[in-house]
KEPA-28814 format. One record per residue (C-alpha): residue in one letter; x, y, z; residue number from 1. Coordinates in pm, 1 decimal. Example, Ala and Ser with C-alpha at 12.3 -4.5 7.8 and 13.67 -1.06 7.14 Angstrom:
<rs>
+------+----------+----------+----------+-----+
! rest !       c1 !       c2 !       c3 !  nr !
+------+----------+----------+----------+-----+
!    A !   1230.0 !   -450.0 !    780.0 !   1 !
!    S !   1367.0 !   -106.0 !    714.0 !   2 !
+------+----------+----------+----------+-----+
</rs>
This chain:
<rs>
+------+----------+----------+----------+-----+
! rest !       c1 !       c2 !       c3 !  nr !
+------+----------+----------+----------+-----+
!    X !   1885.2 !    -51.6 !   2495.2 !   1 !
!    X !   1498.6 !    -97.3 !   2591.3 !   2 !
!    X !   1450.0 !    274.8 !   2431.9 !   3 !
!    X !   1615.0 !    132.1 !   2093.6 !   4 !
!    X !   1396.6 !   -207.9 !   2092.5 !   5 !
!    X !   1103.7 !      2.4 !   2167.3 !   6 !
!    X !   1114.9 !    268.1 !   1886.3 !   7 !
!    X !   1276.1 !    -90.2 !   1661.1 !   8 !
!    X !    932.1 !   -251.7 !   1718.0 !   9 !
!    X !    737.2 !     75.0 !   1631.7 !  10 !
!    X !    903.1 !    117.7 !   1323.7 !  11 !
!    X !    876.0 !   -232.2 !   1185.0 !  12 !
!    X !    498.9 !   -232.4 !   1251.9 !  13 !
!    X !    488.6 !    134.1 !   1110.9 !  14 !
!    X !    715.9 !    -23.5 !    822.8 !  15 !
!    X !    482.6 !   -315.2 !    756.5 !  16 !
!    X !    174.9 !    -40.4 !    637.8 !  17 !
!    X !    418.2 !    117.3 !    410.7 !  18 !
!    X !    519.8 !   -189.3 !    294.1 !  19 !
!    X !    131.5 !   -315.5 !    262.7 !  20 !
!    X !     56.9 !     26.8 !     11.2 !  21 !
!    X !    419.7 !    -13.9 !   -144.5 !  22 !
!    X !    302.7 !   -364.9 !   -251.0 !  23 !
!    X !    -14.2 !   -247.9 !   -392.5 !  24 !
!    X !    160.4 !    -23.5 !   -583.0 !  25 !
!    X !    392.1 !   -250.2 !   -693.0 !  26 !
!    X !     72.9 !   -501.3 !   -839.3 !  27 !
!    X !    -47.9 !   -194.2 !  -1063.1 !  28 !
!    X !    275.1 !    -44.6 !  -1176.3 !  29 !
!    X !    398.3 !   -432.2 !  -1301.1 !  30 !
!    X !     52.8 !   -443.7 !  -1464.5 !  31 !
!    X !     36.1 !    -66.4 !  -1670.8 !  32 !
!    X !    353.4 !    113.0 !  -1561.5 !  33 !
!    X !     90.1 !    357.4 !  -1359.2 !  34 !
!    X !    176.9 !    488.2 !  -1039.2 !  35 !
!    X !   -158.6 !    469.0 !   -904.7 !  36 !
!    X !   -191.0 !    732.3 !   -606.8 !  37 !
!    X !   -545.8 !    673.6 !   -515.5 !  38 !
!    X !   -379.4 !    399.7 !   -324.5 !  39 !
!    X !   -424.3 !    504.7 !    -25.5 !  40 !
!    X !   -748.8 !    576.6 !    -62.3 !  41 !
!    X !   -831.8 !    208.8 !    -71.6 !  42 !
!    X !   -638.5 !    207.6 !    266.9 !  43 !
!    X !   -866.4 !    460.4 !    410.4 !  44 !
!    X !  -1199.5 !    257.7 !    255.4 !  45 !
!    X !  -1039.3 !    -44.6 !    388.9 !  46 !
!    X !  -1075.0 !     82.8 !    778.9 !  47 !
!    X !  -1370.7 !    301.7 !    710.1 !  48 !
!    X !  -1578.7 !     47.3 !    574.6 !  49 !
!    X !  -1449.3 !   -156.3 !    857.3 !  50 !
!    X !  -1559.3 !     83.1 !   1102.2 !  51 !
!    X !  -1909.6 !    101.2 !    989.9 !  52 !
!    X !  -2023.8 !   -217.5 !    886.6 !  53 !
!    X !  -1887.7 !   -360.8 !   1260.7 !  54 !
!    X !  -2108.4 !    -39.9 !   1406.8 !  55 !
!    X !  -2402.0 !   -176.8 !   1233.6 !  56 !
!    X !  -2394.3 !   -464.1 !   1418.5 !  57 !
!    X !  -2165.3 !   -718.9 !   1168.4 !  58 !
!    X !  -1890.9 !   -895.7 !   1360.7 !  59 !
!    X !  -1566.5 !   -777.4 !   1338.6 !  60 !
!    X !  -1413.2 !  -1031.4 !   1107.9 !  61 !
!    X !  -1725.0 !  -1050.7 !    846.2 !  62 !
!    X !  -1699.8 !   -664.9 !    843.5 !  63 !
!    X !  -1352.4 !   -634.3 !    774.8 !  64 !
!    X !  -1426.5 !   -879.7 !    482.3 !  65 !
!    X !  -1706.9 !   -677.0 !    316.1 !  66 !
!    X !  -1487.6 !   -405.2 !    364.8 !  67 !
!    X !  -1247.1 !   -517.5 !    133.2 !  68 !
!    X !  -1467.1 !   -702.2 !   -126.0 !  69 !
!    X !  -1625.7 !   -370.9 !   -134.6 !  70 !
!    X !  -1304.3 !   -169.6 !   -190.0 !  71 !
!    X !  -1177.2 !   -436.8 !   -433.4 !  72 !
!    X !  -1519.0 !   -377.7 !   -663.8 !  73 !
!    X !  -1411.3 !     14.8 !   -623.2 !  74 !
!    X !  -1065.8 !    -69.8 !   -742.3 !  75 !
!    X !  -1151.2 !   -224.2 !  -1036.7 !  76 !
!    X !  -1498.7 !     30.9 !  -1129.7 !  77 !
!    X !  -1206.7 !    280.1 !  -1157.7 !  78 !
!    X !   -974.2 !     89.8 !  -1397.2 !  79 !
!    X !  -1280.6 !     85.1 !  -1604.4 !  80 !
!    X !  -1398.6 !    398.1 !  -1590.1 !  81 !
!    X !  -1138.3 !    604.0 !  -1559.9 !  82 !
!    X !   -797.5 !    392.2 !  -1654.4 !  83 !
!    X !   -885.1 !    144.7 !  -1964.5 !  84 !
!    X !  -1093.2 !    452.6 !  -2101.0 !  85 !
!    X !   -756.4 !    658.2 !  -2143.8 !  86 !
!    X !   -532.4 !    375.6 !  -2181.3 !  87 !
!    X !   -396.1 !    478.9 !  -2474.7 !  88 !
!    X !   -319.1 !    865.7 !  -2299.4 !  89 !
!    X !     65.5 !    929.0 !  -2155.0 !  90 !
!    X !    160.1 !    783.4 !  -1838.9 !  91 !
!    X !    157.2 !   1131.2 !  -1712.1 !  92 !
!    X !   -215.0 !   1168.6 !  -1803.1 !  93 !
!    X !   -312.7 !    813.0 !  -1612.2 !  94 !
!    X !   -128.3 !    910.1 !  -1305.8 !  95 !
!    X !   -313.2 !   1247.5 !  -1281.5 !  96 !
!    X !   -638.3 !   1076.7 !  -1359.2 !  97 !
!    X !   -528.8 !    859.7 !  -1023.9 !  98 !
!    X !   -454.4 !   1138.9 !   -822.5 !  99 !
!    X !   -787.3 !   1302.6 !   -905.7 ! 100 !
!    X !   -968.0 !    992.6 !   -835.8 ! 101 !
!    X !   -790.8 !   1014.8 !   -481.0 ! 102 !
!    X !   -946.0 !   1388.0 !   -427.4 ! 103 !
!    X !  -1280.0 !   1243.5 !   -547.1 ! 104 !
!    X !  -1296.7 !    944.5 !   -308.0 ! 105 !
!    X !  -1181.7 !   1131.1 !    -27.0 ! 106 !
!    X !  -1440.6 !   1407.8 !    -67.0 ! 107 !
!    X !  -1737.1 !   1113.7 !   -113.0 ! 108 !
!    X !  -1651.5 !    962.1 !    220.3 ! 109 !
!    X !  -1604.9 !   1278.6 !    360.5 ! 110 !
!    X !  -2018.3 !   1349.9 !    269.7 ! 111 !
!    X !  -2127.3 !   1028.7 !    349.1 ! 112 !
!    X !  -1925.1 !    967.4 !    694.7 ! 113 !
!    X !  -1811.4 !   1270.3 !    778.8 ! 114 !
!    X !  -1497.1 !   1431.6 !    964.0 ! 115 !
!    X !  -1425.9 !   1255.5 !   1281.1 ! 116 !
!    X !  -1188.7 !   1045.8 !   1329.6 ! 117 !
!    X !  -1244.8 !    642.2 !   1408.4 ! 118 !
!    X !  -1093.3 !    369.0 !   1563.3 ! 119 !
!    X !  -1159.3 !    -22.2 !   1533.8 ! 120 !
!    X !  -1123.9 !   -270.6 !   1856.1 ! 121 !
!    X !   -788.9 !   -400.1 !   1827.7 ! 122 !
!    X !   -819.3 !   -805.4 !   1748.6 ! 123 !
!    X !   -645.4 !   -931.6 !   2047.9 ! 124 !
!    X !   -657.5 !   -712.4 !   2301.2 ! 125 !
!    X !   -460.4 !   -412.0 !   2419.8 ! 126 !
!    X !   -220.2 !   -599.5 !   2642.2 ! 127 !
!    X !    119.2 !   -511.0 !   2564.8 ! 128 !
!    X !    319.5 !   -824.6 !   2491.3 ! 129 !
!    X !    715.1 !   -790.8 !   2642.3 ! 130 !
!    X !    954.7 !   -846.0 !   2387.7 ! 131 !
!    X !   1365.9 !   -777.2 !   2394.2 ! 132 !
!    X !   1290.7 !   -523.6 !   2693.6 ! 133 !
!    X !   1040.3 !   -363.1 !   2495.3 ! 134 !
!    X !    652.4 !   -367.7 !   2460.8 ! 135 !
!    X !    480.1 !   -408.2 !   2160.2 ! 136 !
!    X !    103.3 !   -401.0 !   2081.6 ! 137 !
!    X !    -96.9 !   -753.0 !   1988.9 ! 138 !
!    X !   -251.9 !   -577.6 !   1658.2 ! 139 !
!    X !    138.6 !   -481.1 !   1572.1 ! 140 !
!    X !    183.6 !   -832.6 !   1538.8 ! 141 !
!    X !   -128.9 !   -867.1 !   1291.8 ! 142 !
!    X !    -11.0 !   -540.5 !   1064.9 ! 143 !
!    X !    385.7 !   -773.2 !   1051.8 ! 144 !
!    X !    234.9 !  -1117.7 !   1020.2 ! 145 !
!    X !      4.5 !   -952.2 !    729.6 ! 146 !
!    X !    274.9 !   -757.4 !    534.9 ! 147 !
!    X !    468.7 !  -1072.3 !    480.9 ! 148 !
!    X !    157.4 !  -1369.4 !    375.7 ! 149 !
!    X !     91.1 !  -1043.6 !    143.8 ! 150 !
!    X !    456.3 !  -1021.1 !     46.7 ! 151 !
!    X !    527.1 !  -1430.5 !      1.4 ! 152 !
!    X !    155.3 !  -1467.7 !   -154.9 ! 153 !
!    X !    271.2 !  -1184.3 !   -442.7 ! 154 !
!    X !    632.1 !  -1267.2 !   -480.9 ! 155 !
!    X !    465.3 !  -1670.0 !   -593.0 ! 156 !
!    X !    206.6 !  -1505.1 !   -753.8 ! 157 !
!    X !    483.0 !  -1296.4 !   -991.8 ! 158 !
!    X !    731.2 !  -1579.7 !  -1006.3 ! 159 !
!    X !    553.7 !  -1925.9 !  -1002.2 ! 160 !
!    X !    257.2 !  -1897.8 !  -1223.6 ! 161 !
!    X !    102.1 !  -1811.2 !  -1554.9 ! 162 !
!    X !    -83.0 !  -1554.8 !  -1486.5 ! 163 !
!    X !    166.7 !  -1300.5 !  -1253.7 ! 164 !
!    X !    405.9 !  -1394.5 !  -1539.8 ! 165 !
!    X !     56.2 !  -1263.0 !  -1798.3 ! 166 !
!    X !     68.5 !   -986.7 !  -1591.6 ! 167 !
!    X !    436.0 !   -883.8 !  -1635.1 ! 168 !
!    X !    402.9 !   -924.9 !  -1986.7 ! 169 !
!    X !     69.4 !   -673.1 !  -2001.1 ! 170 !
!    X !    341.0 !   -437.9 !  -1854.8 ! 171 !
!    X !    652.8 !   -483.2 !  -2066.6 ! 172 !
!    X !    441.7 !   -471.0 !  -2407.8 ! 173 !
!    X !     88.3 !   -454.1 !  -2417.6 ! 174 !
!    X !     30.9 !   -505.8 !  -2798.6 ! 175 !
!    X !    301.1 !   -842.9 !  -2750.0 ! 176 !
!    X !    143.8 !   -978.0 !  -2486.4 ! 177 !
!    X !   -245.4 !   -953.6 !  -2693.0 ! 178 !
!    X !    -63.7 !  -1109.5 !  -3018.5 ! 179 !
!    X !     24.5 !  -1414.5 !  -2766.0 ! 180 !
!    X !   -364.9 !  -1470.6 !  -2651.2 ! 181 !
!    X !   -321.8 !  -1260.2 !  -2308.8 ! 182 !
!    X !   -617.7 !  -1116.9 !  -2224.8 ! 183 !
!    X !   -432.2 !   -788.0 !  -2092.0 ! 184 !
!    X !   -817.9 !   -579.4 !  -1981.1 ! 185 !
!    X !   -848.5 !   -853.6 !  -1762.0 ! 186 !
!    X !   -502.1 !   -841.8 !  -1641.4 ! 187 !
!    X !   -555.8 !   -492.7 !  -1569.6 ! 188 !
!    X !   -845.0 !   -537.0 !  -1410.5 ! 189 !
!    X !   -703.1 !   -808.5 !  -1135.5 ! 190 !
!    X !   -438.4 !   -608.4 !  -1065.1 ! 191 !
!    X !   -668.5 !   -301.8 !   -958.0 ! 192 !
!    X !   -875.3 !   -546.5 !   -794.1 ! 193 !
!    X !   -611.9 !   -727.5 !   -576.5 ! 194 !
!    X !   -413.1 !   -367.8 !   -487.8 ! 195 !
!    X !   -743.1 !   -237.3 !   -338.5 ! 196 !
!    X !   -784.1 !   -517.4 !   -187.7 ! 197 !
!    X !   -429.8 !   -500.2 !    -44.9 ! 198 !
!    X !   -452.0 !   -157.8 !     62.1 ! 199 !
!    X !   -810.3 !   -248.5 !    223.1 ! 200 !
!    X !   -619.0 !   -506.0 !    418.2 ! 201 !
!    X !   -358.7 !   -232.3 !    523.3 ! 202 !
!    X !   -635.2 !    -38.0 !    606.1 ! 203 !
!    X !   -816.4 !   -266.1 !    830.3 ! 204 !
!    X !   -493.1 !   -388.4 !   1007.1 ! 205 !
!    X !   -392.9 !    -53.1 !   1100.5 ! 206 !
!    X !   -689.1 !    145.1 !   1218.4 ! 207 !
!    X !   -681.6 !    -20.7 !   1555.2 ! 208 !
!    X !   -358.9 !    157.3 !   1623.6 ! 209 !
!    X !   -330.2 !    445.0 !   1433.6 ! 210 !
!    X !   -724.9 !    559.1 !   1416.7 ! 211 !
!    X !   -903.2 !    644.3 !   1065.3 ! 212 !
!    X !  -1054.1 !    888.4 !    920.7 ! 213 !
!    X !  -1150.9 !   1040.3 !    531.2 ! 214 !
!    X !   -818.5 !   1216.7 !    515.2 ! 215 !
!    X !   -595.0 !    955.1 !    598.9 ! 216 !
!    X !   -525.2 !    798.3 !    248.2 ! 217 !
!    X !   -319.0 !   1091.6 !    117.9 ! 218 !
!    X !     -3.7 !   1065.0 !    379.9 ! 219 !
!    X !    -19.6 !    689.0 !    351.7 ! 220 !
!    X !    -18.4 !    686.1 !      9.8 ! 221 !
!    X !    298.6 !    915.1 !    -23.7 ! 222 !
!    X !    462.2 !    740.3 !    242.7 ! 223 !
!    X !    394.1 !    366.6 !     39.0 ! 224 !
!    X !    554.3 !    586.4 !   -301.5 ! 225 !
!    X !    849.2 !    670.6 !   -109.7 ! 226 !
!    X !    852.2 !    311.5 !     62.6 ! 227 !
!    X !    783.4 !    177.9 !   -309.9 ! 228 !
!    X !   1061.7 !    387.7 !   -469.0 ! 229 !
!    X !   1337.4 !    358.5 !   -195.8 ! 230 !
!    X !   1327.8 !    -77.8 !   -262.7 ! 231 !
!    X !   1277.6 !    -50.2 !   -609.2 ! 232 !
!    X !    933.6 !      6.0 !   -783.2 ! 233 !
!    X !    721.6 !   -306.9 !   -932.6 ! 234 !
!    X !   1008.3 !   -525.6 !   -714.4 ! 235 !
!    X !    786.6 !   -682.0 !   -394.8 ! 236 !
!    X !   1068.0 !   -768.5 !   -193.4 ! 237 !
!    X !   1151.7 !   -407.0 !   -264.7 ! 238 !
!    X !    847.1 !   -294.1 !   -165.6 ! 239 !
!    X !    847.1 !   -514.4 !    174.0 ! 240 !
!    X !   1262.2 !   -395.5 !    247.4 ! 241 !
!    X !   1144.4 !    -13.1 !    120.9 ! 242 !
!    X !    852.0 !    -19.8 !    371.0 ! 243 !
!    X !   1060.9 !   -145.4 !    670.5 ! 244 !
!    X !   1331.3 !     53.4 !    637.1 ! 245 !
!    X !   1113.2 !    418.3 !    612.6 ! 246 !
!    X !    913.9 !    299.7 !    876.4 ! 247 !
!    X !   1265.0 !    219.3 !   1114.3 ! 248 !
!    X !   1387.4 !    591.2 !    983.1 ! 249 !
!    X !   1098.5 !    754.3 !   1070.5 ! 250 !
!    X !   1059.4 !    572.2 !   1458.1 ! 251 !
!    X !   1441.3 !    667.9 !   1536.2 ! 252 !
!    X !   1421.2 !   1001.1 !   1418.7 ! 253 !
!    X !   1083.0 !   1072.0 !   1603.9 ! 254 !
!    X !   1292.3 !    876.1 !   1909.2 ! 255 !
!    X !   1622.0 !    994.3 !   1911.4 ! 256 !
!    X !   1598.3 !   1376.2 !   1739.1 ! 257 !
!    X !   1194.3 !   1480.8 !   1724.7 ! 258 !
!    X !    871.2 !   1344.4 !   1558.3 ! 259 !
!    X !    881.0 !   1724.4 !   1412.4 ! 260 !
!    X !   1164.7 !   1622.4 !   1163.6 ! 261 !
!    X !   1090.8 !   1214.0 !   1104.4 ! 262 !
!    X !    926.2 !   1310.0 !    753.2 ! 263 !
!    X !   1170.0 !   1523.9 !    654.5 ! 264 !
!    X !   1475.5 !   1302.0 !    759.7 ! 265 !
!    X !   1311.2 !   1024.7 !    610.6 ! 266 !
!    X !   1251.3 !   1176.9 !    263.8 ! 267 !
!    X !   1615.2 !   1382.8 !    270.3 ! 268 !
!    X !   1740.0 !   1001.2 !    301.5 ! 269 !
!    X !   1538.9 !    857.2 !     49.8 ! 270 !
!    X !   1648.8 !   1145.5 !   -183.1 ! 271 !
!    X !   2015.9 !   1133.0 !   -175.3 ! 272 !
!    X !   2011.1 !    713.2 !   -184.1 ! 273 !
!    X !   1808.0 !    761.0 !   -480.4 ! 274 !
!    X !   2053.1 !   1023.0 !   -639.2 ! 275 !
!    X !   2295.6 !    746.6 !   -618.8 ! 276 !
!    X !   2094.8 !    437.9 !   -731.3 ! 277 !
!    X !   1785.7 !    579.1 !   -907.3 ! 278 !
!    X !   1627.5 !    246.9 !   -959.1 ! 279 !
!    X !   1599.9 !    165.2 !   -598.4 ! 280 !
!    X !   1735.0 !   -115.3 !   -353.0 ! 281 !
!    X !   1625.4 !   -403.8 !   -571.2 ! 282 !
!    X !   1537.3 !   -228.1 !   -897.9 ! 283 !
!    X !   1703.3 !   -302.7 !  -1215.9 ! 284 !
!    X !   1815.2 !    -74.0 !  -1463.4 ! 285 !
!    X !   1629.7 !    -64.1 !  -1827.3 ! 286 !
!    X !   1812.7 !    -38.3 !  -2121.7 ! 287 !
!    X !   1674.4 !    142.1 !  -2435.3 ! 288 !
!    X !   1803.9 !     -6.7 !  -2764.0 ! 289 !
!    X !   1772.7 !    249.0 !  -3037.1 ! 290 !
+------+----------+----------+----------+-----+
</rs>
């Protein structure tokens, strides 16, 4: 029983990342229908930045803040630049032009800070706190407690006011939502903004356990799709369930069979559910009048 608790508690706080880059995917593909895979390069960015504004003497929580303003301006440079300039390209195009972005971050901070690998104090100490027969880490509880303010904070941005509502619209017709007086290149533009900001966060939560480094943001990114896909994509309380659940696959795998095969479990899993319900958990099927 303690084994199961213990590899329960490693997969929720695993789960809570991917749920942290699912949501931040979510934010972009309710604003443009993008799947924007430079995500986790704002994850990576996040920590980083973290990492070396705290070495150069900032305290902890001020750096973690830059960090993520920072990342946030990066986010939305690149929906100028590089999305709103080929807006009106296929979907196909726009999620290539993300993925090259990724390869083009991750090469920049791979010049300018180099390979090694880093790691942030944790925020509370190191103590392991017992819980259910288990242990689990004090910085778990920050990467848990942080997925859901992120998760409640989106699900009332989306639902309870005018301009998550704006944002939706942007999505579902662009040329509609303009005729109505929504500015939609601002819409776009907060979305990138808050989903690097979001993936910062992710970023700065989890480098204190799981260590950082330039390469990091292509694995979390996939793993935040998959998380994304498996609870519905553009749903948050997909995202949040999707997250939870790969992360909980992928601990009692590693536990119970070997850490060798937790990836491919996990995405064998995600595969066949999604061969049965295509749109996800939570996702809702379109309908295309002709």
């Amino acid at each position: 029983m303690a084994d199961f608790m213990q590899f329960a508690l490693s997969g929720v706080t695993v789960g809570a990342v991917y749920a942290l880059i699912a949501l931040g995917f979510t934010i972009i593909y309710n604003a443009s229908d993008v799947v924007n895979f430079a995500q986790g390069e704002f994850v990576m960015l996040g920590g980083m930045g973290t990492v070396f504004a705290h070495q150069a003497g900032l305290p902890l929580p001020l750096a973690a803040l830059l960090a993520i303003a920072l990342t946030a301006m990066i986010g939305i440079i690149f929906n100028r630049l590089a999305i709103e300039t080929a807006r009106n390209a296929p979907v196909v195009s726009l999620i290539i032009i993300t993925i090259g972005a990724s390869i083009f971050i991750q090469g920049v901070v791979q010049i300018v800070f180099g390979k090694q690998i880093y790691r942030l104090p944790s925020f509370s100490g190191d103590t392991p706190i017992p819980l259910f027969g288990a242990n689990i880490l004090p910085q778990s509880l920050w990467v848990i407690a942080g997925a859901i303010i992120v998760f409640i904070a989106l699900w009332l941005f989306f639902t309870r006011t005018m301009t998550g509502r704006a944002v939706l619209a942007t999505s579902n017709n662009r040329l509609a939502a303009q005729l109505v007086g929504i500015n939609t290149n601002f819409m776009m533009t907060l979305s990138f903004g808050v989903s690097a900001a979001i993936g910062a966060l992710a970023g700065v939560l989890v480098s204190p356990i799981t260590l950082t480094s330039y390469q990091v943001g292509v694995p979390l990114a996939l793993k935040g799709f998959a998380a994304a896909m498996l609870g519905g994509m553009g749903n948050p309380k997909g995202a949040l369930v999707g997250g939870i659940l790969l992360g909980l696959l992928e601990s009692f795998t590693a536990g119970y069979l070997s850490s060798h095969y937790k990836d491919a479990v996990a995405f064998i899993v995600i595969l066949v559910l999604l061969s049965v319900k295509p749109q996800g958990l939570f996702g809702t099927k379109t309908v295309n009048r002709v």
